[in-house]
FIMI-260975 format. One line per 10 residues: for each residue x, y, z of C-alpha. Coordinates in nm, 3 decimals. Each point is the difference from the previous one (the first is absolute). Example, Ala and Ser with C-alpha at 12.3 -4.5 7.8 and 13.67 -1.06 7.14 Angstrom:
// residues 2
1.230 -0.450 0.780 | 0.137 0.344 -0.066
END
This chain:
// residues 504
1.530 -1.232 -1.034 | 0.343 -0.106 0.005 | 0.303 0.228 0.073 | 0.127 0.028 -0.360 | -0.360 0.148 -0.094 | 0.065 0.329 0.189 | 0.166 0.191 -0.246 | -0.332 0.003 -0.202 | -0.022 0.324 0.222 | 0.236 0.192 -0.222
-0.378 0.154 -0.129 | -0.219 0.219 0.213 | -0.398 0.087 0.029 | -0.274 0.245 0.044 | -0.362 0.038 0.081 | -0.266 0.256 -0.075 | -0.369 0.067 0.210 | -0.290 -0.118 -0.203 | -0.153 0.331 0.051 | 0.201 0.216 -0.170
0.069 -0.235 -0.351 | -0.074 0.198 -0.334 | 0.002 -0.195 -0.339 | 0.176 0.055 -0.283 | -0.092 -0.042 -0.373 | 0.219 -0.156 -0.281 | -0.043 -0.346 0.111 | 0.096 -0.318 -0.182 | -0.316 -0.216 -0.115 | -0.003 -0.346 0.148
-0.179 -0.295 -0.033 | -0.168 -0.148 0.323 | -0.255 -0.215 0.136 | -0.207 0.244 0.210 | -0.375 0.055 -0.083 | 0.004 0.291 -0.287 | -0.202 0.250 0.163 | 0.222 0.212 0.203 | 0.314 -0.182 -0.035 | 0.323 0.258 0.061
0.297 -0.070 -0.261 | 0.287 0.041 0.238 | 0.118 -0.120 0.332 | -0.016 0.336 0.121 | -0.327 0.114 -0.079 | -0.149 -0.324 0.106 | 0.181 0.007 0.357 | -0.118 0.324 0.049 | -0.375 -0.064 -0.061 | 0.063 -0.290 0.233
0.109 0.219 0.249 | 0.372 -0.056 0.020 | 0.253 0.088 -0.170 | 0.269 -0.241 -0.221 | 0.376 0.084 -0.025 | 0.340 -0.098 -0.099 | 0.316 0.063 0.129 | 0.238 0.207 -0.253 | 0.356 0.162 -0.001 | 0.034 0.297 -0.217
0.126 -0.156 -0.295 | -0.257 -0.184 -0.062 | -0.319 0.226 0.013 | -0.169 -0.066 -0.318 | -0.326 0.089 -0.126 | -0.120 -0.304 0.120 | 0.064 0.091 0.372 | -0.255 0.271 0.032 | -0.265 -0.181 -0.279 | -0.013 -0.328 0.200
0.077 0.112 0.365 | -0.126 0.288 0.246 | 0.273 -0.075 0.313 | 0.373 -0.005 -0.062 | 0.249 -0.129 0.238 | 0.372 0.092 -0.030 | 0.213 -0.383 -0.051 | 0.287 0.153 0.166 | 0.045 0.405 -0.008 | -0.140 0.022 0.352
0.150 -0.258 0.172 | 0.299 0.141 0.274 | 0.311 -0.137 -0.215 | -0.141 0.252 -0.280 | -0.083 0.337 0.183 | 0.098 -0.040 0.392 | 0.371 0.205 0.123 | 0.149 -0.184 0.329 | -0.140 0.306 0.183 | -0.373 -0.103 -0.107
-0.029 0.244 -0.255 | -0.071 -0.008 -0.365 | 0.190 -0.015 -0.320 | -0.075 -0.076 -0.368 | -0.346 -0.024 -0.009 | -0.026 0.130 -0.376 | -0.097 -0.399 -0.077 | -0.303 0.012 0.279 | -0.044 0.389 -0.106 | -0.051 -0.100 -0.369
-0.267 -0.307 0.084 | -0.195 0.219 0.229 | -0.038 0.260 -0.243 | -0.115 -0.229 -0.246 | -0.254 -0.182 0.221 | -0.181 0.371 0.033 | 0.026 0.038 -0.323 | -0.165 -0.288 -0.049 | -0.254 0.005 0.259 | 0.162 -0.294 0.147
0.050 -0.039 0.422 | 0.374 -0.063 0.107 | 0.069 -0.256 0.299 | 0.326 0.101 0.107 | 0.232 -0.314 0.019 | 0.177 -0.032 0.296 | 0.154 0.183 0.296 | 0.094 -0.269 0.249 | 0.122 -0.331 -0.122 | 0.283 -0.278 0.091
0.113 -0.008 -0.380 | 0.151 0.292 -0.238 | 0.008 0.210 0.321 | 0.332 0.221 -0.170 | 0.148 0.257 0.208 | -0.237 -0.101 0.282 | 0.134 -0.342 0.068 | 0.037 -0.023 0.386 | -0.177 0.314 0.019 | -0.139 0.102 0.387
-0.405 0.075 0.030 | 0.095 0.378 0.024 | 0.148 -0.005 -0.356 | -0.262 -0.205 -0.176 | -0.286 0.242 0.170 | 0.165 0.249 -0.164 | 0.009 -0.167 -0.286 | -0.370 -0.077 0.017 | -0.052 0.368 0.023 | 0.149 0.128 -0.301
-0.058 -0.257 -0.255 | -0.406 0.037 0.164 | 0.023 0.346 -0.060 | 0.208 0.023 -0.322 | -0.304 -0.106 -0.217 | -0.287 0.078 0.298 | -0.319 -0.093 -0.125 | 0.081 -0.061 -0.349 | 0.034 -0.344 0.144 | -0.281 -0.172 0.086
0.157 -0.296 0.196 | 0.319 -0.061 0.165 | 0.156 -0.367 0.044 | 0.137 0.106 0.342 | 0.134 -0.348 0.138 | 0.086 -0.240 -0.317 | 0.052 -0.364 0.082 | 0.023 -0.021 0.366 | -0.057 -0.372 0.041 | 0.223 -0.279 -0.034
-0.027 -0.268 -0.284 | -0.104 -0.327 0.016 | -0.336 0.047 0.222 | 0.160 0.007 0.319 | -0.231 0.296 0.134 | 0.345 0.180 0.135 | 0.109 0.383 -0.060 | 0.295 0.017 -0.194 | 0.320 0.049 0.236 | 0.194 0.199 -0.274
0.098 0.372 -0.026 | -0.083 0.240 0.096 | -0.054 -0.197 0.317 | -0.178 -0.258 0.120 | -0.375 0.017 -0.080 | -0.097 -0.161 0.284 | -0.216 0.220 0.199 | 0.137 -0.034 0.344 | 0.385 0.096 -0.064 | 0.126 0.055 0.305
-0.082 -0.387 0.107 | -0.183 0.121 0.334 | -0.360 -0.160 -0.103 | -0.153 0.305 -0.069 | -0.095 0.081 -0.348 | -0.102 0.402 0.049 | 0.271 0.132 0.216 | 0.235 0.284 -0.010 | 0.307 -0.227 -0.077 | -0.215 -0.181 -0.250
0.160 0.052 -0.379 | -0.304 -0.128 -0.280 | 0.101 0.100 -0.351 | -0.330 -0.073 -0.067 | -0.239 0.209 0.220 | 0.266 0.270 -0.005 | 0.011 0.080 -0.334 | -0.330 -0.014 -0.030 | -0.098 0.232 0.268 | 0.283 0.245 -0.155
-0.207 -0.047 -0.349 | -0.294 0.084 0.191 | 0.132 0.353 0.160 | 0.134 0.081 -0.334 | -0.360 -0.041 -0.186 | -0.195 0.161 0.275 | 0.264 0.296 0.022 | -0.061 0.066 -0.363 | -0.380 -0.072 -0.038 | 0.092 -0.209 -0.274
-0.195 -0.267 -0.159 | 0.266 -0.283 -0.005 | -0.139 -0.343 0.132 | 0.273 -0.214 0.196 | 0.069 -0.364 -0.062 | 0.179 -0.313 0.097 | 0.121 -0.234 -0.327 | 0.062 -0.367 0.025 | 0.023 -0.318 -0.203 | -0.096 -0.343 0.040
-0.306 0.166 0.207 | -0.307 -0.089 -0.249 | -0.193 -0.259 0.130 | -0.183 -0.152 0.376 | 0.252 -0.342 -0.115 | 0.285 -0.059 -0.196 | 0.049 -0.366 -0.228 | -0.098 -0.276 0.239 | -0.234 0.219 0.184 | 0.223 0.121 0.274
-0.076 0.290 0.160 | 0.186 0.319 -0.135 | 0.229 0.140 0.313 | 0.131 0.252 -0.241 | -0.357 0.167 -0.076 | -0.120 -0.052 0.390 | 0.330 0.165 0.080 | -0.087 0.234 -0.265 | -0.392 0.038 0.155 | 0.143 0.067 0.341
0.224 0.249 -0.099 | -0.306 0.169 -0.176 | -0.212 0.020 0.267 | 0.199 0.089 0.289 | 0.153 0.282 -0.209 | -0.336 0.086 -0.136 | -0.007 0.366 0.068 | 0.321 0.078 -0.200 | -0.062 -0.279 -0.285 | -0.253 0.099 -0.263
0.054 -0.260 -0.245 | 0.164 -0.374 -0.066 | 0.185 -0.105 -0.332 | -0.016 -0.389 -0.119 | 0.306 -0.004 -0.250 | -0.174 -0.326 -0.140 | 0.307 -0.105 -0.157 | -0.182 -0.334 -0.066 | 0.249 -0.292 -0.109 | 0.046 -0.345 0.092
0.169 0.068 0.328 | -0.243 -0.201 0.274 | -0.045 0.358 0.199 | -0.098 0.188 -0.366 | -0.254 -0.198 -0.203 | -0.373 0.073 -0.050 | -0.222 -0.077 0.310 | -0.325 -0.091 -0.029 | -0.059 0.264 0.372 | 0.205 0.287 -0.163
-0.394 0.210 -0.036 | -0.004 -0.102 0.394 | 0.322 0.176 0.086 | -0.023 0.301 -0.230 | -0.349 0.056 0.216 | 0.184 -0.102 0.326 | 0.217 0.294 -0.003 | -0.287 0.205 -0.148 | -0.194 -0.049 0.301 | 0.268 0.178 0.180
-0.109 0.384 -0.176 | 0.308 -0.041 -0.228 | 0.023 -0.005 -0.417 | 0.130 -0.334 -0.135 | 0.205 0.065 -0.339 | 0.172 -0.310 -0.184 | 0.301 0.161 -0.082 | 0.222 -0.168 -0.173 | -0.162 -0.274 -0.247 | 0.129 -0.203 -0.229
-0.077 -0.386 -0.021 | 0.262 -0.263 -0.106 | -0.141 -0.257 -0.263 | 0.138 -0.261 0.204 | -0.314 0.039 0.154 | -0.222 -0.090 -0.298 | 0.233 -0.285 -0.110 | 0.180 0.246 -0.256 | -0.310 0.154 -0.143 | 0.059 0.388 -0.058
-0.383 -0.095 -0.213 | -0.337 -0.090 0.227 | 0.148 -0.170 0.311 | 0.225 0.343 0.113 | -0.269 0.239 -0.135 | -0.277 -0.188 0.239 | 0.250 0.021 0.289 | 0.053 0.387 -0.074 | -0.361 -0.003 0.033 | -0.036 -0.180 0.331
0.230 0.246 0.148 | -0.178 0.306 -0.170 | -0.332 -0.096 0.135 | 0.098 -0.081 0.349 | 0.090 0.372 0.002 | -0.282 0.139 -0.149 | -0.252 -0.211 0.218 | 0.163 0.163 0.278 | -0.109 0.373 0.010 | 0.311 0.148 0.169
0.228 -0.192 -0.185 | 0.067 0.346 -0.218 | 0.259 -0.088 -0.236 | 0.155 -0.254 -0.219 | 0.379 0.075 -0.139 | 0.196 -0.252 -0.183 | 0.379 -0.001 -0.051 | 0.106 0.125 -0.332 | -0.138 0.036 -0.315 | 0.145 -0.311 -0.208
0.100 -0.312 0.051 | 0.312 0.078 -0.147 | 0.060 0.285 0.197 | -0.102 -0.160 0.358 | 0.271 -0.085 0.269 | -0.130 -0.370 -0.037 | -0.028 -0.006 -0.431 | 0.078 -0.362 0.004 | -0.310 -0.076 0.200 | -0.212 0.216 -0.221
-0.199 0.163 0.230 | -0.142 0.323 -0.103 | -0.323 0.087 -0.250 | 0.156 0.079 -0.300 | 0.355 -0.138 -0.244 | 0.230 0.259 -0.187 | 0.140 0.267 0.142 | 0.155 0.347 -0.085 | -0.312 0.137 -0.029 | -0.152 -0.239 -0.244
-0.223 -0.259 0.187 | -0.220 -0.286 -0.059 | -0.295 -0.069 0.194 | -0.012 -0.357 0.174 | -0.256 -0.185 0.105 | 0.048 0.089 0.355 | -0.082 0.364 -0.100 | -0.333 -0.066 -0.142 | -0.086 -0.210 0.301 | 0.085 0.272 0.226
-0.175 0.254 -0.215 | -0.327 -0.199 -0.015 | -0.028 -0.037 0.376 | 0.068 0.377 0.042 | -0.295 0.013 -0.169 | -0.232 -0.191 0.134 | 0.085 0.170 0.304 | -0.024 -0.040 0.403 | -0.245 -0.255 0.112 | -0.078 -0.214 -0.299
0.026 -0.284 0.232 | -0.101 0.019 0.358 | 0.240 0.203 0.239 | 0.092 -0.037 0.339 | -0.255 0.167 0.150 | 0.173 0.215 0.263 | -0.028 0.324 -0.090 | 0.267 0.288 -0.042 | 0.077 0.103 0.378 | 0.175 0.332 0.116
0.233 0.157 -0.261 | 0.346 0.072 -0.005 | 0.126 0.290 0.228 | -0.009 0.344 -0.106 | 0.216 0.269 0.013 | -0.254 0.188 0.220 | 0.044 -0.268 0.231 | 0.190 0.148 0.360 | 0.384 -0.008 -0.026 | 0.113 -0.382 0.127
0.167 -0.047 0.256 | 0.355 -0.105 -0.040 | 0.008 -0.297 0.318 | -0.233 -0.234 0.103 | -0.245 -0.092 -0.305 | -0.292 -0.144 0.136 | -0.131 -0.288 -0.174 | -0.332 0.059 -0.228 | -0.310 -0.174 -0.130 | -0.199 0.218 -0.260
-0.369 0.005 0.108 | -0.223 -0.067 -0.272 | -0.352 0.073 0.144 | -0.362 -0.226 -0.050 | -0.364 0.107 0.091 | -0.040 -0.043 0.376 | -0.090 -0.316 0.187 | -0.225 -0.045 0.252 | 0.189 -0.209 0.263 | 0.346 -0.002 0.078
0.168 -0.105 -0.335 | -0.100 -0.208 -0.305 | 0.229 -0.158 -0.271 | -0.024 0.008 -0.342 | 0.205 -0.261 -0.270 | 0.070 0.043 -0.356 | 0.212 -0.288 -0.201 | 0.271 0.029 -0.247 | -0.043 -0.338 -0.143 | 0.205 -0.268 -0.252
-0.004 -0.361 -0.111 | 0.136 -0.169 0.319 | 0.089 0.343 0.209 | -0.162 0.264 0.180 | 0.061 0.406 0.174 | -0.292 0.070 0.253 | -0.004 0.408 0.108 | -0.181 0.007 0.291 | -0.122 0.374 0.141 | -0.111 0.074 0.367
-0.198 0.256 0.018 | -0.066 0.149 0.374 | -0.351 0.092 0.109 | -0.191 0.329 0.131 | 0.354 0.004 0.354 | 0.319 -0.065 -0.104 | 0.132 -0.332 0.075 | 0.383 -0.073 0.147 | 0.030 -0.369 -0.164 | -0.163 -0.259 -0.259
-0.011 -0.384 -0.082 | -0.151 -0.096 -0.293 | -0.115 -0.426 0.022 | -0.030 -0.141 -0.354 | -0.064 -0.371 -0.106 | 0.154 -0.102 -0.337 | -0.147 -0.238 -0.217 | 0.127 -0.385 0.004 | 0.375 0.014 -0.145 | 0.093 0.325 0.036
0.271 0.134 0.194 | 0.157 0.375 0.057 | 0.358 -0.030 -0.054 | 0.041 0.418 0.040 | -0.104 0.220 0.225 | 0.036 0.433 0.003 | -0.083 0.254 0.244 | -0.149 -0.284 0.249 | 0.064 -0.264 0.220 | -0.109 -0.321 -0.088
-0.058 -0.310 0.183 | -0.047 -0.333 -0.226 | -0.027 -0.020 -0.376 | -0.239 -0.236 -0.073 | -0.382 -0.029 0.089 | -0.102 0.258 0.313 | 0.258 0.251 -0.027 | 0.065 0.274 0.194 | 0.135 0.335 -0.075 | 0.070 0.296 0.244
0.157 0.384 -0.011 | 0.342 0.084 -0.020 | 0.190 0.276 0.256 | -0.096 0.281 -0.280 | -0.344 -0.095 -0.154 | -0.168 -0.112 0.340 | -0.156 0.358 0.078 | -0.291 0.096 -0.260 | -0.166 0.269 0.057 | -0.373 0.011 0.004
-0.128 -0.027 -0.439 | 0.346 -0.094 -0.080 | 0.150 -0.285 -0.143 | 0.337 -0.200 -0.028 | 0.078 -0.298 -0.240 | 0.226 -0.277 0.104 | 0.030 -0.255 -0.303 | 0.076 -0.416 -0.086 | 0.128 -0.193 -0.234 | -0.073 -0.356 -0.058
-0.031 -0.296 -0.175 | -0.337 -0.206 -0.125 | -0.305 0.194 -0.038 | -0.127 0.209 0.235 | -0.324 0.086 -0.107 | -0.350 0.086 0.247 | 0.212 0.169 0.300 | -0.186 0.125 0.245 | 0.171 0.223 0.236 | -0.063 0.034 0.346
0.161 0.338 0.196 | 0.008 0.011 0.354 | 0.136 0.370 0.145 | 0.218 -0.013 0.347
END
């Protein structure tokens, strides 16, 4: 997304748990497409017999009827961000904007993602603040609204544009992990804006026993590829961050700011990276939608309602991919209004429904798994407050262990494919036998023109043919009945793989 695209940030967002969504009555009739029979009327009510939950971000003077009929999570466009309520000292101040859209989210049965505590842009009275002063920042906005907010955007944006794969090198100071320039990522003299805030978030939610899940926020991140079908550096990056921060990171937001920027269309692998990251144990939210018609050749009509509903179902096919929130209300209304992006025209309070919207609403109701899902299934869930108090150095990377009926000998592999016209994600999960095993390679031979052109959580050698894969430093060890996934991406088809596991 080019540089003169970040002020669309002057919104913010929030997120609510599936479990705890309530509907509401008085909603608006509508017109769709789904089968009759059970068919919910709004976007809320469908989402939430889905399973997830759909939201919008707001600011307080615009919280119309409309918000809490078509919606169940609210996320604040700007009332949270520092510039609004942080002091130099890390403290708080006017927070009657964030105070007035959290007490309408519970009055609305609506979840709240609080939007955001560390980020390079609209940082305020923390520009060129030290780690010491945003932790304490951390702490009292955190505890200011406690569990009354279901998810926290802790890190916003930490990657740089243009797919390069890099940390930003902006305030508050370098992101790069080893600081000091001595090699070492995890030492004392080591500065990371990224794990340290997050392991301050952490303390702050286990200290209170509150319910508050803990999330990194990024754009550009959506898909395996971006146009061309290069490899997206910025959602690796993104991956990498995820997993070796696992045990304070309980959930990943894809703005999906789709336009017609190479790094922000409409992948054809976006369902493959949305489970990528779910394989990790974390929730997957899209959190900032909207959809430029660029992208359907001008059409707000069929050709941006069916690419609402690409991205819609790649969610829902994906069962910890928990929430769907788009950016605004109206097209008139959105940071990007020429580009028409959003589900409905007006504004003030008196809407139209747009094609997109019934699109959205129709695949809400036909609900997860109307076509065939990756077939790796949920793994460990996001940390819990009763989880023991972290530990404020060296984070140890972590692999979630999903477990598998026992073996009989050493290890066996297992392979499930995420599959489209001309492209392919293999999941492949190692599963140790009755002893533990120390290391795994897992020989597979691809059909004629085929060839892996990504590999995660393994070491590959060749692409085409016989390829081999092996463990990683962190997922080598499996202990006896358990299991560990390493994944592929590809091109071709990859169809009849039969995998061969060999245990060290």
């Amino acid at each position: 997304m080019t540089s003169d695209l970040r002020q669309r940030h002057k919104f913010a967002r929030i997120a609510v748990p599936a479990a705890v969504l309530l509907l509401v009555g008085g909603a608006v009739t509508v017109q769709s497409s789904a089968p009759a029979a059970a068919a919910e009327t709004t976007l809320r009510a469908a989402a939430a017999k889905a399973g997830l939950f759909f939201g919008v971000a707001a600011s307080p003077n615009r919280l119309y009827s409309i918000v809490g009929q078509e919606f169940n999570q609210l996320t604040p466009e700007n009332d949270m961000k520092p510039d609004r309520i942080a002091t130099s000292s890390g403290g708080l101040q006017n927070t009657s904007g964030a105070d007035t859209l959290v007490n309408h989210a519970q009055s609305n049965n609506m979840l709240v993602r609080g939007h955001t505590l560390v980020w390079h842009s609209q940082a305020g009275a923390l520009q060129g603040a030290s780690q010491a002063t945003l932790n304490t920042f951390i702490g009292n906005a955190i505890n200011r609204w406690g569990s009354r907010i279901a998810y926290w955007d802790v890190v916003n944006e930490a990657l740089e544009d243009n797919n390069t794969g890099r940390r930003r090198n902006q305030w508050p100071h370098t992101m790069n992990r080893d600081a000091n320039g001595d090699g070492d990522y995890f030492d004392a003299g080591d500065t990371d804006v990224i794990r340290d805030s997050f392991i301050r978030a952490k303390q702050v939610v286990q200290a209170g026993g509150l319910t508050t899940k803990l999330c990194i926020n990024d754009y550009d991140v959506e898909g395996l590829t971006v146009q061309g079908g290069t490899p997206n550096r910025k959602a690796d990056a993104l991956y990498d961050i995820v997993r070796n921060y696992r045990q304070y990171i309980d959930c990943v937001g894809f703005q999906a700011h789709f336009n017609d920027n190479p790094n922000s269309i409409i992948t054809d692998d976006l369902q493959a990276n949305i489970q990528r990251f779910a394989d990790l144990g974390v929730e997957v939210h899209i959190t900032e939608l909207d959809i430029d018609d660029d992208l359907s050749n001008n059409d707000i009509g069929t050709g941006q309602a069916e690419n609402y509903r690409k991205v819609v179902r790649a969610c829902l096919n994906v069962a910890q991919c928990t929430g769907i929130t788009v950016w605004g209300i109206s097209d008139s209304e959105s940071w990007r209004s020429s580009e028409r992006g959003l589900l409905f025209t007006g504004g003030n309070g008196s809407y139209q429904k747009k094609s997109a919207y019934h699109a959205v609403l129709d695949e809400l109701n036909k609900g997860r798994n109307s076509t065939p899902p990756p077939s790796t299934p949920p793994v460990t869930p996001s940390v819990s407050p009763s989880t023991p108090p972290v530990n404020p150095t060296t984070p140890p990377p972590t692999t979630p262990p999903p477990t598998t009926p026992n073996p009989t000998t050493g290890c066996s592999a297992t392979v499930s494919l995420n599959s489209w016209t001309g492209g392919f994600v293999a999941t492949v999960r190692v599963t140790a036998a009755a002893a533990p095993i120390s290391g795994w390679s897992v020989q597979l031979t691809l059909p004629s023109g085929a060839t892996v052109t990504n590999t995660w959580n393994a070491n590959r050698t060749g692409s085409s043919g016989t390829v081999q894969f092996s463990n990683v430093s962190y997922n080598g060890s499996v202990s006896a009945g358990q299991s560990t996934e390493f994944g592929f991406q590809g091109v071709g088809t990859a169809t009849g793989l039969t995998p061969v596991c060999t245990a060290a």
